[in-house]
Backbone as JSON Lines, residues from 0, in Angstrom:
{"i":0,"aa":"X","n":[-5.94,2.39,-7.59],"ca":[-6.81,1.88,-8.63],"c":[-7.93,1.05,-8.02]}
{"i":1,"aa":"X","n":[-8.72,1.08,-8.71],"ca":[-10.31,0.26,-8.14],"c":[-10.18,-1.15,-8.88]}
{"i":2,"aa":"X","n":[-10.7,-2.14,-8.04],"ca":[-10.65,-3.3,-8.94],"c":[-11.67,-4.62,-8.49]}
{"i":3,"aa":"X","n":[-12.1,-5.14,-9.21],"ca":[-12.79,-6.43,-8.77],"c":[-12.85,-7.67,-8.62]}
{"i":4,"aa":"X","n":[-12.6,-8.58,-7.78],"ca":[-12.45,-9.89,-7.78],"c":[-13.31,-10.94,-7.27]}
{"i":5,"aa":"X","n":[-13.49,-12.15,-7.62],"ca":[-14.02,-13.3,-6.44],"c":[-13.23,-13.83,-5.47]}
{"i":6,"aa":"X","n":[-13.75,-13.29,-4.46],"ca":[-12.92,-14.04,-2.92],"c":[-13.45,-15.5,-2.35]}
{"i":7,"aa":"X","n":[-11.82,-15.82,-2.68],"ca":[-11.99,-17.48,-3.04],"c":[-10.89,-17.6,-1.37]}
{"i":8,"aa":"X","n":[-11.0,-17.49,-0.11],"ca":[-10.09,-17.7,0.71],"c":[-9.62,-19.4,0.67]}
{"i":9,"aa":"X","n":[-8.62,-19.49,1.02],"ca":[-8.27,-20.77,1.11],"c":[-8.09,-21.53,2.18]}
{"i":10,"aa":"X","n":[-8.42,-20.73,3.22],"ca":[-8.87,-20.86,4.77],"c":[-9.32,-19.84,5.08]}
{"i":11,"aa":"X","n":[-10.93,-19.57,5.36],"ca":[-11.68,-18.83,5.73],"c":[-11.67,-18.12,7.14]}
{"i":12,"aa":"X","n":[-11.0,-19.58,7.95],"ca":[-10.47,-18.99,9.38],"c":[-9.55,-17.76,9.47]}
{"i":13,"aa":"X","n":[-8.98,-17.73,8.48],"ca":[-7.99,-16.05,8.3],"c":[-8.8,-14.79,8.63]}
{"i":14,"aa":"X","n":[-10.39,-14.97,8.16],"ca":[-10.64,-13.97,8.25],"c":[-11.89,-14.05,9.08]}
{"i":15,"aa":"X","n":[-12.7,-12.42,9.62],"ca":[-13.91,-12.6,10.46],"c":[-15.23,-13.25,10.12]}
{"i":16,"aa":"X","n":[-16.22,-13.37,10.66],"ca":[-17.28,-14.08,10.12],"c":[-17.94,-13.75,9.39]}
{"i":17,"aa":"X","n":[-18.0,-11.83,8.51],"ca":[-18.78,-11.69,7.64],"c":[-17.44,-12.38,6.24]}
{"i":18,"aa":"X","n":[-16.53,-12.52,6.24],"ca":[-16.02,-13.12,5.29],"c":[-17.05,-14.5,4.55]}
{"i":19,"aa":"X","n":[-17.17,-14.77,5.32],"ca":[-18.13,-16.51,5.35],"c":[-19.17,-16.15,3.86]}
{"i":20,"aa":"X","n":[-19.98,-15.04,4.43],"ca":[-20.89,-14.6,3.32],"c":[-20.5,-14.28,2.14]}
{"i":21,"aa":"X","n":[-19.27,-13.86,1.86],"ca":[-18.68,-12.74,0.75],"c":[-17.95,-14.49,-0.15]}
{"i":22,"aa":"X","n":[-17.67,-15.28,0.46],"ca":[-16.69,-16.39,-0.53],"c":[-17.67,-17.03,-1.77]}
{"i":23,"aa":"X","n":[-16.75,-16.93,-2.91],"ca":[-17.25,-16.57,-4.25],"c":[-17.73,-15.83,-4.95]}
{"i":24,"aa":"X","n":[-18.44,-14.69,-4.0],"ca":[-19.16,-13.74,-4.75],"c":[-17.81,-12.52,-5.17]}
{"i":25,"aa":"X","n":[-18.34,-11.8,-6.15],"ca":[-17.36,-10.29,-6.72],"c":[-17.52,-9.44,-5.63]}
{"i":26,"aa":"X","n":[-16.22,-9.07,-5.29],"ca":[-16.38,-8.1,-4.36],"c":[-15.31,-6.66,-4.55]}
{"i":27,"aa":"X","n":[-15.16,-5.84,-4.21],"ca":[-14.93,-4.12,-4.36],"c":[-14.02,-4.27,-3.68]}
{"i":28,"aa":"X","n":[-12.86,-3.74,-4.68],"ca":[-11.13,-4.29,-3.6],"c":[-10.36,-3.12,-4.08]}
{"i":29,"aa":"X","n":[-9.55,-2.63,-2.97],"ca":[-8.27,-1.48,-3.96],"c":[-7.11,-2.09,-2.95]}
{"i":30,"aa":"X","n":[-5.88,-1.65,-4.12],"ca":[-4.72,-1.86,-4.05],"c":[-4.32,-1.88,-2.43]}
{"i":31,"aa":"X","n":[-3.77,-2.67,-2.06],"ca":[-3.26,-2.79,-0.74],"c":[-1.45,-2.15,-0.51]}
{"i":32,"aa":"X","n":[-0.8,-3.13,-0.33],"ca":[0.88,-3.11,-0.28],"c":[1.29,-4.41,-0.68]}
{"i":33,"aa":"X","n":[2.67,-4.83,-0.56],"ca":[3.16,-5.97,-0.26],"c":[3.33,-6.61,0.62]}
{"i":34,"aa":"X","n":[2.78,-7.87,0.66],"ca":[3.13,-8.82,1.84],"c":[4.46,-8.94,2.6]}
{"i":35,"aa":"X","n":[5.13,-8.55,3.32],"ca":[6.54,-9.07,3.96],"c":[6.68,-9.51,4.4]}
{"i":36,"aa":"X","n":[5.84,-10.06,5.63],"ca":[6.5,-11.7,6.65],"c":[5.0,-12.64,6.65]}
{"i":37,"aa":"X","n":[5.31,-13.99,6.51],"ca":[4.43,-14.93,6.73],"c":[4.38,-15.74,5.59]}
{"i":38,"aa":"X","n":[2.79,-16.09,5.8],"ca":[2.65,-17.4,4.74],"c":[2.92,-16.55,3.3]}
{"i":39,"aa":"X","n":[1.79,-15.52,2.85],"ca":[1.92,-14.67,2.19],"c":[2.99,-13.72,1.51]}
{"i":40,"aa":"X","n":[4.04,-14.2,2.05],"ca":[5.47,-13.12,1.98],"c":[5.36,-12.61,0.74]}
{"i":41,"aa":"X","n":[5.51,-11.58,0.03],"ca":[5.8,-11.55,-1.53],"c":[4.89,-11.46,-1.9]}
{"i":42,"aa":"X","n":[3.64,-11.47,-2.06],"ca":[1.91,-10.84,-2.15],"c":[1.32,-10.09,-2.12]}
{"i":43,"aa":"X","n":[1.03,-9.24,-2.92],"ca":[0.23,-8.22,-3.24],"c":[-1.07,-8.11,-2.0]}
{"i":44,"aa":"X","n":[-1.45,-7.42,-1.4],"ca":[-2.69,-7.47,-0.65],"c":[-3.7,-6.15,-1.1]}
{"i":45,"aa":"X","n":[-4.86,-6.73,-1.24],"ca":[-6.45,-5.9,-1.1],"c":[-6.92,-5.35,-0.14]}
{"i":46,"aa":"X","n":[-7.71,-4.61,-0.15],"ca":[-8.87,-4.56,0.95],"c":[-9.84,-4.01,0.52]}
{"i":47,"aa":"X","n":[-11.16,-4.2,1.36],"ca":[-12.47,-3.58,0.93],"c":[-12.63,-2.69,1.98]}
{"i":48,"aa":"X","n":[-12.58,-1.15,1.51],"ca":[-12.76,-0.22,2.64],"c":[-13.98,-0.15,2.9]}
{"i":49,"aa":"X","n":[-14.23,0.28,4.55],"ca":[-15.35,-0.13,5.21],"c":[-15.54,-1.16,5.72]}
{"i":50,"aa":"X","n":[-14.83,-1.78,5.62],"ca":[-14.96,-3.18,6.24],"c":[-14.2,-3.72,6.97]}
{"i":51,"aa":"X","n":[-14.03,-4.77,8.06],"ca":[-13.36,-5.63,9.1],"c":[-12.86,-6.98,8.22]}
{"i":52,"aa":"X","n":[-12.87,-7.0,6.88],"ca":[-12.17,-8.29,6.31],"c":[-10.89,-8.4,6.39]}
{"i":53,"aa":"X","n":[-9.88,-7.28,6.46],"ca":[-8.96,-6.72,6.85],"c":[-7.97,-6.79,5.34]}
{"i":54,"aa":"X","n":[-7.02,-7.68,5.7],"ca":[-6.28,-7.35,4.42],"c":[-6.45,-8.88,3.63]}
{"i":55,"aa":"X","n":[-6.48,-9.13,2.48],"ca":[-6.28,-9.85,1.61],"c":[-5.48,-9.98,0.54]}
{"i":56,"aa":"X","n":[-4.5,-11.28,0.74],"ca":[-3.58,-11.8,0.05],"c":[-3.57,-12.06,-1.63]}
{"i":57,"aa":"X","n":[-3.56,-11.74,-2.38],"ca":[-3.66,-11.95,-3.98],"c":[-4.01,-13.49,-4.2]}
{"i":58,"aa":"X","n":[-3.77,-14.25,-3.12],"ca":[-3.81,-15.86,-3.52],"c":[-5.22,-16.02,-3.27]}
{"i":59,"aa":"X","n":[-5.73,-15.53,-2.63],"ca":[-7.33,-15.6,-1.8],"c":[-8.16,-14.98,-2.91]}
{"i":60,"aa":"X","n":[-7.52,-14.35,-4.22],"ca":[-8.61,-13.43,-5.4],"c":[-8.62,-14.5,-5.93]}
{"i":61,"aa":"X","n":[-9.55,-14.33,-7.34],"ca":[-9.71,-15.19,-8.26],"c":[-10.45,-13.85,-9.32]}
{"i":62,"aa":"X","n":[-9.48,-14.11,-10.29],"ca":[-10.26,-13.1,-11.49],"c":[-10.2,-11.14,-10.94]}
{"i":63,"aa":"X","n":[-8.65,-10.96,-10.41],"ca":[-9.03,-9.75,-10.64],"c":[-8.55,-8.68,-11.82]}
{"i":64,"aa":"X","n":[-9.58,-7.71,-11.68],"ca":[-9.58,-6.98,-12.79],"c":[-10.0,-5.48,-12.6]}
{"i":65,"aa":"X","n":[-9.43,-4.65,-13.22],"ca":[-9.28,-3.04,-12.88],"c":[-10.62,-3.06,-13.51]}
{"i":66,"aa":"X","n":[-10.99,-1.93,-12.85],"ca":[-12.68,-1.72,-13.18],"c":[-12.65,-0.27,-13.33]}
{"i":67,"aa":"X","n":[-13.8,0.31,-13.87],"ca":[-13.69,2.07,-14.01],"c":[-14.63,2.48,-12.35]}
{"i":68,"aa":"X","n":[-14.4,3.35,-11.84],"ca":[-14.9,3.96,-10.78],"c":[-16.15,3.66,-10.16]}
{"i":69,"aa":"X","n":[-17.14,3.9,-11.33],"ca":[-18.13,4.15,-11.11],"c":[-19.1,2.76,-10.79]}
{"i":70,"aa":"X","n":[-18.71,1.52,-11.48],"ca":[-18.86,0.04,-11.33],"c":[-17.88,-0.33,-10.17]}
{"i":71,"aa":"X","n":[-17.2,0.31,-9.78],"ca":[-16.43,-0.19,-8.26],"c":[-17.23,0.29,-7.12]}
{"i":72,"aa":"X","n":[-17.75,1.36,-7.52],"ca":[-18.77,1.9,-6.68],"c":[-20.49,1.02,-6.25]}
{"i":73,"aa":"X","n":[-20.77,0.72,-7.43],"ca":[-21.76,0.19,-7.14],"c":[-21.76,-1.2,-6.53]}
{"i":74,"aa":"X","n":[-20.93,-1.87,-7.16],"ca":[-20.19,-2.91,-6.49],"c":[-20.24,-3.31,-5.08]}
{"i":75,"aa":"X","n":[-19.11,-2.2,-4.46],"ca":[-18.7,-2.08,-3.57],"c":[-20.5,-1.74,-2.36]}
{"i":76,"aa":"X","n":[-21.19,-0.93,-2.85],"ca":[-22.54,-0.71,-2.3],"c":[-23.22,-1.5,-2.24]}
{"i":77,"aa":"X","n":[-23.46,-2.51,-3.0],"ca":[-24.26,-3.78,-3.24],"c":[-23.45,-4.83,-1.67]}
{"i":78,"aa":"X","n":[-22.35,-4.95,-2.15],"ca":[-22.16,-5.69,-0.85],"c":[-21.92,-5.18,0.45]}
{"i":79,"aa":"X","n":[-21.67,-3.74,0.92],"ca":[-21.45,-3.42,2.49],"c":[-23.59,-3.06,2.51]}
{"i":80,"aa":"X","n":[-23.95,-3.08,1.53],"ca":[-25.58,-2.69,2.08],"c":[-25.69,-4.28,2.47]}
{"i":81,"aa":"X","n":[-25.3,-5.59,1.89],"ca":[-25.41,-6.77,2.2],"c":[-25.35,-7.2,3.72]}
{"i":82,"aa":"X","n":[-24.09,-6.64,4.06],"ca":[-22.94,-7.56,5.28],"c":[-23.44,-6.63,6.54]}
């Protein structure tokens, strides 16, 4: 499923330096797996394909929400034409 959220990290050091740019803004996320070992254990994870943000923890979203395709798309274009 396609979906959209604000990436709110709660330590930014988790992730690489285009993360830096992307915190607060909506960004283009699909379903990841479950978290199994660490801080995260038990956590749903994201990712934005195409990208080096790597995986993201459900605690690090804010406001997500299933979106239809075609707005995940543009979405998702708006910010890798950005980064």
């Amino acid at each position: 499923m396609h979906f959209e959220a604000i990436f709110q990290p709660k330590n930014s050091n988790d992730y690489s330096q285009v993360a830096d740019q992307l915190i607060g803004k909506r960004i283009a996320i699909l379903t990841g797996w479950q978290i199994e070992e660490g801080p995260h254990k038990g956590q749903f994870s994201y990712y934005v394909p195409s990208s080096n943000l790597g995986m993201i923890p459900q605690s690090d979203l804010a406001e997500i929400k299933s979106v239809p395709y075609v707005q995940w798309r543009s979405l998702h274009d708006r910010i890798t034409a950005n980064n």
